[in-house]
Structure formats: C-alpha cells, structure tokens
RODO-2510 file (C-alpha; in nm, 4 decimals, decimal comma):
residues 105
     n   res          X          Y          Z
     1     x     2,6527    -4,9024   -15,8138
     2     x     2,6928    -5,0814   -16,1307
     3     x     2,4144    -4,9340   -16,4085
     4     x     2,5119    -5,1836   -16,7560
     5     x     2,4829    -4,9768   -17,0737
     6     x     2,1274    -5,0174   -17,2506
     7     x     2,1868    -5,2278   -17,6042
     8     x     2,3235    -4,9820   -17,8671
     9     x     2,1470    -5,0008   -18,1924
    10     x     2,3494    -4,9479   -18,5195
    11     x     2,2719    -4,9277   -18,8851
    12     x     2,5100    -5,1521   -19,1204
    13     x     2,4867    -5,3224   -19,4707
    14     x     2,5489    -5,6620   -19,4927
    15     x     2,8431    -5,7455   -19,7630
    16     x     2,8597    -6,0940   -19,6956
    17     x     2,8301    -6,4612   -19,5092
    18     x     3,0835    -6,6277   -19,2664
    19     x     3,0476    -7,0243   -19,3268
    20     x     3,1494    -7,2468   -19,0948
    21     x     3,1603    -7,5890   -19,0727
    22     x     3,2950    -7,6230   -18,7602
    23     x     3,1891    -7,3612   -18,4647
    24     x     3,1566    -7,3634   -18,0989
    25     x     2,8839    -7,5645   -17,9430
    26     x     2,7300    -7,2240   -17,8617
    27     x     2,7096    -7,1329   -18,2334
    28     x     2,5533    -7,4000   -18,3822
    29     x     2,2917    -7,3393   -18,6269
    30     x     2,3192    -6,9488   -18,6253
    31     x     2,4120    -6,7768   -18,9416
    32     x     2,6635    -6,5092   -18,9153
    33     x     2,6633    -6,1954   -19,0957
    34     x     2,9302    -5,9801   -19,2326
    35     x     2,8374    -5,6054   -19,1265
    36     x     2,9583    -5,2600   -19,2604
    37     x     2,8653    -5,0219   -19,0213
    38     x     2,7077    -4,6975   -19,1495
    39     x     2,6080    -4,3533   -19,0057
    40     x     2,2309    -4,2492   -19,1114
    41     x     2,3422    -4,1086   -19,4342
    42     x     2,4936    -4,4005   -19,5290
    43     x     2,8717    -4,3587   -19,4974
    44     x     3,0748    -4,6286   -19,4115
    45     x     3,2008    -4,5934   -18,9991
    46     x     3,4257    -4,7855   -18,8515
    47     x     3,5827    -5,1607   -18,9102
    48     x     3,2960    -5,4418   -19,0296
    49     x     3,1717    -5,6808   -18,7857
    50     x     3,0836    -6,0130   -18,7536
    51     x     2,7459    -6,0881   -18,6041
    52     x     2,4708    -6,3469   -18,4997
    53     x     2,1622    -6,3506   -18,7733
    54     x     1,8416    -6,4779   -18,7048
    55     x     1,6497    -6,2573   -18,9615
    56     x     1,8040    -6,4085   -19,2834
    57     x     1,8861    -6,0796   -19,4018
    58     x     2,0154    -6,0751   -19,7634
    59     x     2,3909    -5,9714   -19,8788
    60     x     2,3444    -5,5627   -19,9465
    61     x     2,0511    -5,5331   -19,7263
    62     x     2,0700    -5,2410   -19,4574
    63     x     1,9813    -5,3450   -19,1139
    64     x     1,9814    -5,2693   -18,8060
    65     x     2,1842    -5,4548   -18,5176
    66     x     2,2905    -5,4390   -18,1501
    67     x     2,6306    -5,4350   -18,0465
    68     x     2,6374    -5,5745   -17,7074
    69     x     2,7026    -5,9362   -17,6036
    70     x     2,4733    -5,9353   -17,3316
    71     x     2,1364    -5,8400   -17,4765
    72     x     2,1831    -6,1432   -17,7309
    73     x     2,1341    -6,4160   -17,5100
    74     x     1,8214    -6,1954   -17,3874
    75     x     1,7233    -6,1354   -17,7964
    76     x     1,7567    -6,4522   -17,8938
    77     x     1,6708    -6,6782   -17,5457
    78     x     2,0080    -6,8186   -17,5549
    79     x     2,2492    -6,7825   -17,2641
    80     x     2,5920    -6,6843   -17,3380
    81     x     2,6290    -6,6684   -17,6678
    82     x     3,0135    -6,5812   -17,7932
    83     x     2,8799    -6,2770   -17,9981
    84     x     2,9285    -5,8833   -17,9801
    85     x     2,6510    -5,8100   -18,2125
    86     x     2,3382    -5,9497   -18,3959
    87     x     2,1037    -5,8318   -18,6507
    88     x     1,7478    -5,7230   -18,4914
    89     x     1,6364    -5,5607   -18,7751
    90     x     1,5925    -5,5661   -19,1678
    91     x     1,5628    -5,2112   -19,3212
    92     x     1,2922    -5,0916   -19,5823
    93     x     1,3614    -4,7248   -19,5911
    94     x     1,4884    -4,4401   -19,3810
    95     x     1,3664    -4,1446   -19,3819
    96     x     1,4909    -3,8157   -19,2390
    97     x     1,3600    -3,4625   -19,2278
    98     x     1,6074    -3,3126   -19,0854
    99     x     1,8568    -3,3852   -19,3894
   100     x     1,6205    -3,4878   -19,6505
   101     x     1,8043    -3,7939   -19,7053
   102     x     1,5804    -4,0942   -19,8192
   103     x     1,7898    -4,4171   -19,7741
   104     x     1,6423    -4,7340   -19,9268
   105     x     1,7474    -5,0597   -19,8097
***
C-alpha cells in the first residue's frame, strides 16, 4: 500500500524575486520566490529554492513553506502546478525554550 508523505514544512528567508515574462500556462500570475532554507536557529541548510508565492512575502522576510508538489495544487486550488515548494507562511517571531533563541523575522 502506497501511504504519500504528509507536506513537509520548512523555514527559509527570502533573498530575492524570479521575474518572468514568459512562463508556462500553469504559472501565470504567480510570483516566485527565491528561498534560503534555514534550520530553527537560523543557519543556512541546504541549496535555495525556487517557489510559488501567494503571500507577497517581502525580500529578507523568514517564512515558512512546503516542499512538496502535490499539496500545492491542494494549497492553492490549482491542479498541477510545476512547483516543488510554496510559501504558506510569513514569520513574525520564533521563539524557542529549549535553546533560548528568539528569531525575528
């Protein structure tokens, strides 16, 4: 039996815009975001991403976003969509007790 992963949620900063004059038909009129991921200290992790933005969130802004194709189309009502992650989420603050780390978005 085939069980598909549940949508994995990420922190990242955004450190910039893709424009795009000309996209797939599938793409049109959603702005794409440039995302560092980051563990929960902050810390860069891994290689940046490009990804689906509904939000508007703002170049340096920490957010949150989904890395699985899939789950788009279901966030966003929009059936196959050629994307591996979106934004879902606009940070304010993190805080942790556990490390005492306060992370401010």
């Amino acid at each position: 039996m085939y069980l598909r992963k549940a949508p994995f949620l990420k922190f990242g900063r955004v450190i910039g815009n893709v424009v795009s004059t000309i996209k797939y038909e599938k793409l049109q009129g959603i702005r794409l975001a440039v995302v560092e991921p980051l563990d929960p200290d902050g810390n860069s992790i891994g290689s940046t991403e490009i990804v689906g933005d509904w939000l508007g969130a703002a170049v340096g802004n920490l957010v949150i976003w989904i890395a699985d194709g899939e789950a788009i189309g279901t966030v966003v009502g929009r059936k196959n969509v050629p994307l591996r992650g979106s934004i879902v989420g606009i940070i304010d603050k993190i805080d942790m007790e556990k490390s005492g780390i306060v992370i401010k978005g």
